[in-house]
C-alpha positions in Angstrom: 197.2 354.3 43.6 199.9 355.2 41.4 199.1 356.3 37.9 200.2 353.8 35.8 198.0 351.4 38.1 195.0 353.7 37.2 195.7 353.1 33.4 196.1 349.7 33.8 192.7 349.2 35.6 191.1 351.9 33.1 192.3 350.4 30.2 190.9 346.7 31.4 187.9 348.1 32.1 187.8 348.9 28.6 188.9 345.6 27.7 185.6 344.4 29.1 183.1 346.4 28.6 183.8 348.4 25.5 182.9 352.0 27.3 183.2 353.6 30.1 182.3 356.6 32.1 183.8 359.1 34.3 181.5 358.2 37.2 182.3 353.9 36.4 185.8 355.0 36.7 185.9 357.2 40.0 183.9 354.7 41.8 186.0 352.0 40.7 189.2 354.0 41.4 188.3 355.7 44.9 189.6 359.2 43.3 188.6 362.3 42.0 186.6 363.0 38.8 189.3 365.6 37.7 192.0 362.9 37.9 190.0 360.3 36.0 189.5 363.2 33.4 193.0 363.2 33.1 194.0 359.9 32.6 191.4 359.4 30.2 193.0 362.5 28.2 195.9 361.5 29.0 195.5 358.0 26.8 193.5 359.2 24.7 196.9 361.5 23.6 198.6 358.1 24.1 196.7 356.5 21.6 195.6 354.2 23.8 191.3 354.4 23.9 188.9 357.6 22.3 187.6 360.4 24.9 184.3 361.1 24.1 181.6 363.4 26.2 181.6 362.1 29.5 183.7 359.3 29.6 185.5 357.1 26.8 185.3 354.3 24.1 188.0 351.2 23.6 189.8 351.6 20.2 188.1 348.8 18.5 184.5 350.0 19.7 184.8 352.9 17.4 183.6 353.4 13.9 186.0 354.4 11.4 185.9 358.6 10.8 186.2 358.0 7.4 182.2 359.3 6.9 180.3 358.3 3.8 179.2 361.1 1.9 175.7 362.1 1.0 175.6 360.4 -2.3 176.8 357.4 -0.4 173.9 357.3 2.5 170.9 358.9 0.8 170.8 354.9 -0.9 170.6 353.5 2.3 167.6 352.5 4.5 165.5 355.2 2.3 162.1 353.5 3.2 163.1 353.7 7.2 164.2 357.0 6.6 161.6 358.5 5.0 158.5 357.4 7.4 160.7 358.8 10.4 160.9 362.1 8.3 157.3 362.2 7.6 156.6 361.6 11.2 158.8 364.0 12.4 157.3 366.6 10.4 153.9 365.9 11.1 155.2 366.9 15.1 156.1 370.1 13.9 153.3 372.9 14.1 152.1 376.4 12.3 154.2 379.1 13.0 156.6 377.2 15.0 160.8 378.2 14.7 162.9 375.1 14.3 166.3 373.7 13.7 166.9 371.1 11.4 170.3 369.2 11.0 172.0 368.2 7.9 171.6 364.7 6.8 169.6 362.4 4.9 166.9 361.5 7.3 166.5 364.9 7.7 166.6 365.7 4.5 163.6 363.5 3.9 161.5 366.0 6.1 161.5 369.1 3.4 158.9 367.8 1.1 156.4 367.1 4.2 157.0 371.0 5.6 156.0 372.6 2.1 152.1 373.1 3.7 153.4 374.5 7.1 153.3 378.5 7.9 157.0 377.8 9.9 160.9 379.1 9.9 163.7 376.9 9.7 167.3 377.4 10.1 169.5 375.0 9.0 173.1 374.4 8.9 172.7 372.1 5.4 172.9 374.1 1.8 171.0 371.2 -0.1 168.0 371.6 3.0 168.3 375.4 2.4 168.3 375.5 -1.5 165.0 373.1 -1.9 163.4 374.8 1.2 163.5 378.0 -0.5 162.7 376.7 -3.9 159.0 375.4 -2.2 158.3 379.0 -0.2 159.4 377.6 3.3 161.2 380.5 5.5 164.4 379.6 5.5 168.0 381.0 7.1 171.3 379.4 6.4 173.8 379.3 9.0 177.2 380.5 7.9 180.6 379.4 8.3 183.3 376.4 6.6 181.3 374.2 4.6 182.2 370.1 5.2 182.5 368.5 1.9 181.2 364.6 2.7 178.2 365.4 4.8 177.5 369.4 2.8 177.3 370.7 6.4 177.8 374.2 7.5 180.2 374.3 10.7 183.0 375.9 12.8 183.4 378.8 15.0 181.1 381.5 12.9 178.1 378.9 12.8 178.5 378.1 16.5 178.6 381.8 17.1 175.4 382.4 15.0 173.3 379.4 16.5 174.0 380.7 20.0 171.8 383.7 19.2 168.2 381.4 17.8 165.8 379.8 20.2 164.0 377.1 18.3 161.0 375.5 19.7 161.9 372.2 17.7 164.8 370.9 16.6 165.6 367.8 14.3 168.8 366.1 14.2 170.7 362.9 12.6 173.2 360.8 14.1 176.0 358.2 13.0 175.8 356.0 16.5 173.6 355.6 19.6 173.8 353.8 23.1 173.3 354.1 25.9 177.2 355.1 27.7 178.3 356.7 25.0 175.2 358.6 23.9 174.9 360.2 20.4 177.7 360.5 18.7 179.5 361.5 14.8 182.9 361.2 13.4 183.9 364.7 12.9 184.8 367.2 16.4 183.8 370.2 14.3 180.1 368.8 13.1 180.0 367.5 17.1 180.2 371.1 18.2 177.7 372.9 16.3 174.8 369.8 16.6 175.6 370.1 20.6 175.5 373.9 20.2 172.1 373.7 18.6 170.4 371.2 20.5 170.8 373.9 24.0 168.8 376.3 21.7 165.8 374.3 21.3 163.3 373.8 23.6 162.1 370.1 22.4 165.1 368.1 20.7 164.4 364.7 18.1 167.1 362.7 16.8 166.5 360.8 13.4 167.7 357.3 13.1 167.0 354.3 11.7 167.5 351.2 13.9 170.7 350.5 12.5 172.5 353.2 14.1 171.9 351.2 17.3 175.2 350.2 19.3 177.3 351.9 17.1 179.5 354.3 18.5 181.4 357.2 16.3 183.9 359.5 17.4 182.9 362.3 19.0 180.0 362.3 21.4 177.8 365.5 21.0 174.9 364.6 23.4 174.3 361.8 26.0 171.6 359.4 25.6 169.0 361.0 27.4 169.8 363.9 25.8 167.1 363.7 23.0 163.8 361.5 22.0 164.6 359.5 19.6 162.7 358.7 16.9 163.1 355.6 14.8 161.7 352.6 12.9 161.5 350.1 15.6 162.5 349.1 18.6 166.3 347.8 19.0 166.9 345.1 21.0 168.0 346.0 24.8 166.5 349.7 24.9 162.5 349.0 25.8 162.6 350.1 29.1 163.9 353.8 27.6 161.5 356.6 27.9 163.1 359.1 24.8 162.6 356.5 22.4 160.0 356.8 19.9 159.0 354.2 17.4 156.7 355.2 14.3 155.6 351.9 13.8 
């Protein structure tokens, strides 16, 4: 098949379903997973769908990059957010070593670890400041900090992560489902939350049931990838296994 006929059957794929995977596409194709890895870049560059980890969204599938800032989300869904942060704590035990993402449903956990003998280390200033202030152990990854989301990120804190084991590890999200996993608008905030998820041996997502079949940029883990733990049960996920509901 002659590539241009590949796009054209990629791209109506797309049309169709909204996502796709590498494996949808080479099966559908009858070619190699290295050539549908290239024509996936290769309209990505075009303009023409967004690549994301193991496969690729259609244009109008994707949620704008444009993130609200912290100001902007911490009024959202504050109720859902903070009884998944008080149960995520309550999974975290004495003396244990964990990672905990920036964000606001995350952020809700640091008032329910002021009684726990544990470490965290955390790419987020604000988590690190009012850890610190309530006689939590604390470390603060280094490197560029992002203004919209006050997130530590880029090479150095990649470079640091790499060298923790964490026995927990808590994370937020902008968009779950199931093809195109977990994903967030920004590739360098991607990197590190992927980085830090392969350090820890157990690995929670955050998310309130609106974050359900929305899909952001950049995929930084597939959908398997992490129990999730939210408010309730979204409608076409009940037969998944990592999903946790507090309710």
């Amino acid at each position: 098949m002659l590539t241009e006929q590949r796009y054209e059957q990629i791209l109506k794929l797309l049309e169709k379903e909204g996502s796709i995977t590498v494996t949808e596409v080479k099966e559908l194709l009858d070619t190699s997973e290295s050539t549908v890895r290239r024509d996936i870049t290769a309209l990505h560059n075009a303009g023409k769908l967004v690549k994301v980890f193991g496969g690729a969204v259609a244009l109008d599938h994707v949620v704008t990059p444009q993130e609200p800032t912290v100001a902007q989300k911490i009024t959202v869904h504050v109720s859902e957010k903070r009884q998944i942060a008080e149960y995520a704590a309550r999974l975290i035990g004495q003396g244990e070593y964990i990672y905990l993402d920036a964000g606001t449903t995350t952020g809700y956990m640091l008032e329910f670890l002021r009684d726990k003998d544990v470490t965290v280390v955390t790419n987020a200033v604000a988590h690190a400041q009012q850890l610190a202030k309530s006689g939590v152990k604390v470390r603060l990854i280094g490197g560029e900090l992002k203004s919209s989301t006050e997130a530590v990120v880029g090479s150095e804190a990649m470079e640091t992560i790499r060298k923790y084991h964490f026995t927990k590890g808590f994370f937020g999200t902008n968009g779950v489902t199931k093809k195109t996993g977990l994903t967030t608008p920004d590739a360098s905030e991607a990197m590190v939350k992927k980085i830090a998820m392969e350090q820890c041996q157990e690995k929670y997502v955050l998310c309130d049931e609106s974050k359900f079949g929305e899909v952001s940029s950049v995929t930084f883990a597939p959908f398997a990838g992490a129990k999730i733990v939210t408010d309730q049960m979204p409608e076409g996920y009940r037969d998944c296994g990592n999903i946790i509901v507090i309710s």
